[in-house]
C-alpha positions, 0 to 999 in steps of 0.5 A, spaced: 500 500 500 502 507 498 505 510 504 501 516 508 503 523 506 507 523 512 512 519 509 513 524 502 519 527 505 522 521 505 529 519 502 531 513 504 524 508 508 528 508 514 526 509 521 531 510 526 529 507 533 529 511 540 535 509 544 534 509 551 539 515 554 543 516 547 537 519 543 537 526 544 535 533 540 541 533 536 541 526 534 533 525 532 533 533 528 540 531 525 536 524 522 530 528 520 534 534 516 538 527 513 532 525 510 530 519 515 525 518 522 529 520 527 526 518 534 527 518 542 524 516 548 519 521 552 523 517 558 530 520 556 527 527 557 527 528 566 524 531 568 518 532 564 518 539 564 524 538 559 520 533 554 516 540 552 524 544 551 525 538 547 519 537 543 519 545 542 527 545 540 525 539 535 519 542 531 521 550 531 529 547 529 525 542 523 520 547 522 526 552 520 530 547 516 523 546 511 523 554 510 530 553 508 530 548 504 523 547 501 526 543 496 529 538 501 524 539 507 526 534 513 522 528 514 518 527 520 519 524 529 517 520 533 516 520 541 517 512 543 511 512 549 514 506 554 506 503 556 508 498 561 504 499 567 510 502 571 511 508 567 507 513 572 509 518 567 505 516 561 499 521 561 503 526 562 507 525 556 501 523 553 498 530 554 506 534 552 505 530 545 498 533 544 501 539 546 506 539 540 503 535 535 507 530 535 506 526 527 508 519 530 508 515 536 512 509 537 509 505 543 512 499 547 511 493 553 504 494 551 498 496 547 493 500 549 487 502 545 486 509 550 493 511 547 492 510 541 485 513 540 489 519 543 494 521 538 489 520 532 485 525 536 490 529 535 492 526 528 498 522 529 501 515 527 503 509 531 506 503 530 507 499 535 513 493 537 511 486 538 516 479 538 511 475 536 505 474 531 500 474 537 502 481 539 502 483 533 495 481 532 493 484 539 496 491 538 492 491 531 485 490 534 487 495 539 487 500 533 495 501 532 496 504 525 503 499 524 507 495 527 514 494 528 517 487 528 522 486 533 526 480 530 533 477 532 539 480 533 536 487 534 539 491 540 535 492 547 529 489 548 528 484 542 526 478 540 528 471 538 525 469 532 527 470 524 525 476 520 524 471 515 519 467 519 515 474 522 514 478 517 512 472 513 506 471 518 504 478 519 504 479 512 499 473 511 494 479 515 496 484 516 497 489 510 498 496 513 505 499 515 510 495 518 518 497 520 523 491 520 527 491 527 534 486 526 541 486 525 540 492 519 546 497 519 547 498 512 543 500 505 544 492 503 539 490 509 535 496 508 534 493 501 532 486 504 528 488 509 524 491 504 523 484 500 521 482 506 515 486 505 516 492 511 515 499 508 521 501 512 528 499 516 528 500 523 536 501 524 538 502 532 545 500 534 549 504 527 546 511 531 551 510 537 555 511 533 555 518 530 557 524 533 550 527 534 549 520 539 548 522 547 554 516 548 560 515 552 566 515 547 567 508 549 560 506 548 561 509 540 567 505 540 565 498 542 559 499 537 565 500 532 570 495 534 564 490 535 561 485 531 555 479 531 559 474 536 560 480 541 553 480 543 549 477 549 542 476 549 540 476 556 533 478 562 538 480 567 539 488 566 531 490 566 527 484 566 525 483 559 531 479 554 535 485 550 541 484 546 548 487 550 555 488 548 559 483 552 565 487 553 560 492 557 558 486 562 565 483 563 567 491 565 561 490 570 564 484 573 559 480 570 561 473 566 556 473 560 557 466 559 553 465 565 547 470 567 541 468 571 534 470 568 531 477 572 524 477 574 519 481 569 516 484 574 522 487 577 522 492 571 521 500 572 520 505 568 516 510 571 519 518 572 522 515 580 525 509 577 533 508 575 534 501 575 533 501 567 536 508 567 542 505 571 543 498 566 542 501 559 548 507 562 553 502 564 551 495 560 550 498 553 544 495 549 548 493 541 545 490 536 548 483 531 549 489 525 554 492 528 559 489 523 557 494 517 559 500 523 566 502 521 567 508 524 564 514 529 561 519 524 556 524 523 550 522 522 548 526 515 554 522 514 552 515 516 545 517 512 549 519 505 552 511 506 547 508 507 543 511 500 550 509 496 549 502 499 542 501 497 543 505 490 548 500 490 545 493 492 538 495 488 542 495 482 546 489 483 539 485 485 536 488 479 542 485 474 542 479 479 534 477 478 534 479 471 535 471 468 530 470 472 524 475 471 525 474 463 
């Protein structure tokens, strides 16, 4: 199905996922002014007061870049809504997202049928995470527009089950908007998650990486030095199973071959809460595709990458398929 106008600005279908801590102002206004989605977490903002400066910085910046570039205009943000129980803060951030109008959300750890009727009150868009087809089903009966596959190999909370498998069941019914969450990093990925059927690349771990990312050095560091093997699936840190960089876990005194599960119910997400806070500063989330990172760069940079890889790779599929289309 053809993508909402809200997408036209568009120059690559790529969404950038809302990292917990690192996702900042600078980072998703430079992913915007780049061409993809850039997103954060309304968490990141504490207090809450500071979800509005930051929500009024990201639309008068965009809005200032679009007057100026009329023939380039940013593409549009998301604020990730976290909808577990324990987030205390929900409403309110719900309420500053009305404030600004914000053109997207993006909602995790539950689907809520109140939240979603409230941002198409004000006209918003939401996609919503799931590992599984089951939830998949749910969010969309709740009323979510789009959904966001979460499969193996992506960093933070992820799931265990292949894109191939996923999509292949959500798109035997569901044909609205779908992300593709896993291991992307590079315009190649983007490519094939597109033959996979999503509408859109939803690409994480690669962002750490850019000069713009609200991370430690080291942290950029490791994403550039990691690679597939250096990453750990694991409940411990926030109770809910994430992918993580080993050296982060060793560093805390942990051995990351043999980590006992966590509790889910020990998670807390709510404006009083620091444990999630705590874990994702000093055990750093990382996804499988961080081999495609070479090295730490801006992120108009990392952008200008990706399209040359996924000019390159759509012209190298259309030669590769052409003894078979005939």
């Amino acid at each position: 199905m053809p993508l909402p106008p809200l997408f036209a600005n568009l120059r690559l279908p790529v969404i950038a996922s809302p990292l917990f801590i690192i996702s900042c102002p600078e980072l998703v206004i430079a992913q915007c002014k780049a061409g993809v989605v850039g997103s954060f977490p309304s968490l990141n903002a504490r207090p809450i007061s500071q979800l509005d400066e930051w929500l009024h910085q990201i639309t008068e910046e965009l809005a200032v870049h679009n007057r100026a570039n009329p023939d380039r205009p940013a593409a549009p943000f998301a604020v990730n809504q976290i909808v577990h129980k324990t987030n205390n803060r929900l409403d309110e951030d719900m309420a500053m997202c009305e404030k600004w109008q914000v053109p997207m959300l993006i909602t995790s750890l539950g689907a809520r049928e109140d939240v979603y009727n409230a941002a198409h009150r004000w006209g918003g868009i939401v996609l919503h995470d799931v590992i599984n087809n089951s939830f998949a089903r749910k969010a969309i009966e709740k009323g979510a527009d789009g959904l966001i596959p979460v499969a193996a190999g992506a960093g933070g909370h992820a799931g265990a089950l292949s894109p191939f498998a996923l999509m292949q069941e959500i798109r035997e019914w569901f044909d609205g908007l779908v992300a593709l969450s896993g291991a992307i990093a590079c315009g190649k990925s983007v490519l094939a998650a597109q033959a996979l059927g999503a509408d859109f690349a939803y690409i994480g771990s690669a962002w750490i990486a850019t000069e713009e990312a609200h991370a430690d050095a080291a942290y950029k560091q490791a994403i550039v030095d990691g690679r597939a093997d250096d990453i750990v699936y694991s409940s411990l840190f926030t109770g809910v199973h994430g992918n993580y960089l080993r050296s982060s876990i060793v560093n805390a005194g942990l051995d990351p071959d043999n980590l006992p599960e966590s509790d889910p119910s020990k998670m807390n997400f709510g404006s009083g809460g620091n444990a999630p806070a705590k874990a994702w500063k000093d055990i750093w989330g990382s996804g499988q595709g961080i081999g495609a990172v070479s090295k730490i760069e801006s992120v108009a940079a990392r952008v200008d990458r990706l399209e040359a890889e996924y000019r390159e790779a759509t012209a190298n599929l259309s030669a590769n398929t052409a003894p078979f289309l005939t």
